[in-house]
C-alpha positions in Angstrom: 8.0 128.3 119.9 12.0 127.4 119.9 13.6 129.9 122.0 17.2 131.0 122.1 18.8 132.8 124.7 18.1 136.2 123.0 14.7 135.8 124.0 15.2 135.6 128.2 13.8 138.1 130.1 14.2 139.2 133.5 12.2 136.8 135.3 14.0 134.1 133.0 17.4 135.4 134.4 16.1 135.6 137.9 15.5 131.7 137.9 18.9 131.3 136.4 20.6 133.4 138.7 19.0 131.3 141.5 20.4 127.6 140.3 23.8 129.9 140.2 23.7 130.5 143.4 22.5 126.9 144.4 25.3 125.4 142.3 27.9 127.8 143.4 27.4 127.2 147.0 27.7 123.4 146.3 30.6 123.7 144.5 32.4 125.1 147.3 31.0 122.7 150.0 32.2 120.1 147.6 36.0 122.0 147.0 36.2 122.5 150.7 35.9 119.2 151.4 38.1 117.9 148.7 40.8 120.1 150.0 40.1 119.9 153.7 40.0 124.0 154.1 37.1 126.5 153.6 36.1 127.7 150.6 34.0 130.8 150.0 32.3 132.3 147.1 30.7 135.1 146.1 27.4 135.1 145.3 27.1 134.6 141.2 26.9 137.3 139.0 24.6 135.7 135.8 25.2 138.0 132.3 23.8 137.7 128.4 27.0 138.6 126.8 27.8 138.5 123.2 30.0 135.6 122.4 32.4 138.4 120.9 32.8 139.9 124.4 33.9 136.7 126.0 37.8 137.5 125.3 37.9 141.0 126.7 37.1 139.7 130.4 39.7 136.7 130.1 42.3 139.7 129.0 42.0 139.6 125.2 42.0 137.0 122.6 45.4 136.3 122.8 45.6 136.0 126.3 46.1 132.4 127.4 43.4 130.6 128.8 42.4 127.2 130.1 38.8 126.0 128.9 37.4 122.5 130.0 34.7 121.5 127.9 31.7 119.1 128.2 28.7 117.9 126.4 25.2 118.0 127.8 22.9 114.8 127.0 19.6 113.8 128.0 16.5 115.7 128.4 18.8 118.9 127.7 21.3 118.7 125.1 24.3 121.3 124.4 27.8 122.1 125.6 29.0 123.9 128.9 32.7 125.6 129.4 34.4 126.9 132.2 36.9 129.1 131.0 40.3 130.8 133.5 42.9 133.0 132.9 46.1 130.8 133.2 47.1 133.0 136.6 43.4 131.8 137.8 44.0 128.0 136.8 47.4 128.1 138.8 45.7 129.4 141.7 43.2 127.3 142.1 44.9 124.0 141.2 47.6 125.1 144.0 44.4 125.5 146.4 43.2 122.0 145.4 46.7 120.7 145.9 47.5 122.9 148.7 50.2 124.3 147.8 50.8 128.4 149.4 50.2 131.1 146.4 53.8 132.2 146.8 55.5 128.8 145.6 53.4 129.2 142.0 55.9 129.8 139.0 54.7 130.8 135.8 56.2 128.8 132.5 55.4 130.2 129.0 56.5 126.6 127.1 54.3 124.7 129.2 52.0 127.0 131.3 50.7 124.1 133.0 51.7 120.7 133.9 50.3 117.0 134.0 49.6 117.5 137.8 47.9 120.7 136.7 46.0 119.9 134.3 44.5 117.0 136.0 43.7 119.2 138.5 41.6 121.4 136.4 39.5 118.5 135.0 38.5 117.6 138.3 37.8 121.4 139.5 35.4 121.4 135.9 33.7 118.4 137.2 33.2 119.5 140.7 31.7 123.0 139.4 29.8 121.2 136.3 28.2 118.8 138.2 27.4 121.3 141.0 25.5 123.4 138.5 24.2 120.3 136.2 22.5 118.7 140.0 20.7 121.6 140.7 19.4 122.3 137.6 18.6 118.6 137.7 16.5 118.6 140.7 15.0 121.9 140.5 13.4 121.0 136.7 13.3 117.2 137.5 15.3 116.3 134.1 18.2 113.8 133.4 20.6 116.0 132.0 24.0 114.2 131.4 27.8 115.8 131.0 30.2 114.2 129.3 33.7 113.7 130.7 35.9 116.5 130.6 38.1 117.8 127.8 40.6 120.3 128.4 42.1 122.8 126.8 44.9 125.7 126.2 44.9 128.2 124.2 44.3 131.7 123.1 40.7 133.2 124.4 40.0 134.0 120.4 41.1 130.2 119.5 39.0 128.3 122.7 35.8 130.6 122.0 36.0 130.1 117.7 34.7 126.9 118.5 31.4 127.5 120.0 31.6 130.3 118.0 31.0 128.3 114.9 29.0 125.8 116.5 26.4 128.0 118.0 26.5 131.2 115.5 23.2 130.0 113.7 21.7 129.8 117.2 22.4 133.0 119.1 25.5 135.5 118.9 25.0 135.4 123.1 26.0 133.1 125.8 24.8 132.8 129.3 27.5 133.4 131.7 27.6 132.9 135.7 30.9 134.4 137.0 32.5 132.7 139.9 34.5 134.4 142.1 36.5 131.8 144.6 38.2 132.4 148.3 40.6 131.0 150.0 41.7 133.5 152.8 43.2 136.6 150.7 43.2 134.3 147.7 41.0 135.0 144.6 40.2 133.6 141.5 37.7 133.7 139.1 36.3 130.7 136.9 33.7 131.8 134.4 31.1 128.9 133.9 29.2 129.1 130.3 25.8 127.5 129.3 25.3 126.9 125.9 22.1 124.6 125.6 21.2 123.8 121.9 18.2 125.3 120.2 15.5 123.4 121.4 16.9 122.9 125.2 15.7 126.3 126.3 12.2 125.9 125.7 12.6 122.6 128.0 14.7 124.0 130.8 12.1 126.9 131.0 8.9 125.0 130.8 10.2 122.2 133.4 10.9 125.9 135.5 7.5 126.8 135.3 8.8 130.2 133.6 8.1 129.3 130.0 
C-alpha cells in the first residue's frame, strides 16, 4: 500500500512528534554553540495542515517570507522547507551574528542582505540536518539533503511551488513549528516535510508503525 500523508494517524503523529522533539533539541545545542550563547526551544508542535493554510500562519500570501529549500535523496526521497516571516529571519540571523534585536532595521528594496542571507542557509542546514540525523538514526536509513536554496518571496509565490509539485500527492503537509529563545527573544521557523509518494510507507515501516 502507498501511503500519503492523509493517511497518518495518531500513533503515526506521535512518532513524528518525537523525532521533532529529538531534532529540535539538537538544533539548539548545535545554534548555541555556533553562537557561543544558550539557545532554548519550545518543545515542537507537529500539525497536518492543508497546503492552502500554510500562508495564513506566515501573515498571508502576500506577506514576505524567506523559504530555504532542499531535496531529500536516498532511502527517502522528497523536499523539506523551512519557511520565516521576514521579521523572524532578521531575528534570528542577528542571534547567529550576535547582533542586539534593537540595532535590526527593516528595508523593503532589499529586506535582507548578503550577510543575511548566508546566514539563513546555514540556520536551514543546522535545523535540516538536526531533523534529517534523527530521523536517520532512529529508522537506520541514508537519507541525503541537498545544499540549500534560498528564497524571497510572497507566502502564495514560495508555497505555489510545492503546491504544484505535490498536488497529485496530498493537498496536506506535515508541519513541526519551532519556536526559538534567546532571552526575551522569539522567533518562529516552521520546518515542512514533504516526502514523495512512496517515502512514507518507508519512513513508517523502518519506525515499526507501518
Amino acid at each position: 500500500m502507498t501511503r500519503s500523508i492523509d493517511d497518518l494517524n495518531s500513533l503515526h503523529l506521535d512518532v513524528l512528534r518525537e523525532i521533532g522533539n529529538i531534532g529540535a533539541g539538537n538544533a539548539a545545542t548545535s545554534l548555541s554553540v555556533m553562537i557561543q550563547k544558550k539557545v532554548d526551544m519550545k518543545v515542537p508542535e507537529v500539525k497536518i495542515m492543508d497546503i492552502g493554510e500554510v500562508p495564513g500562519i506566515l501573515g498571508g500570501e502576500e506577506n514576505l517570507v524567506s523559504g530555504i529549500y532542499f531535496g531529500m535523496g536516498g532511502a527517502v526521497n522528497g523536499n523539506i522547507m523551512v519557511l520565516m516571516d521576514i521579521h523572524s529571519a532578521k531575528m534570528l540571523t542577528s542571534m547567529l551574528m550576535g547582533k542586539s534585536p534593537d540595532t535590526i532595521k527593516f528595508d523593503e528594496e532589499v529586506p535582507l542582505d548578503d550577510m543575511d542571507r548566508s546566514a539563513l542557509q546555514e540556520i536551514g542546514n543546522i535545523l535540516s540536518a538536526s531533523y534529517i540525523t534523527s530521523l536517520a538514526s532512529l529508522t537506520n536509513l541514508r537519507i541525503d539533503l541537498s545544499p540549500p536554496s534560498l528564497c524571497v518571496d510572497m507566502a502564495g509565490a514560495i508555497l505555489s511551488v510545492p503546491a504544484i509539485q505535490f498536488g497529485e500527492i496530498s493537498d496536506h503537509v506535515l508541519m513541526i513549528e519551532n519556536r526559538l529563545f534567546d532571552g526575551n527573544n522569539e522567533v518562529t521557523a516552521n520546518f515542512f516535510l514533504i516526502p514523495d509518494e512512496n517515502s512514507f510507507d518507508t519512513l513508517l515501516e523502518a519506525l515499526g508503525v507501518s
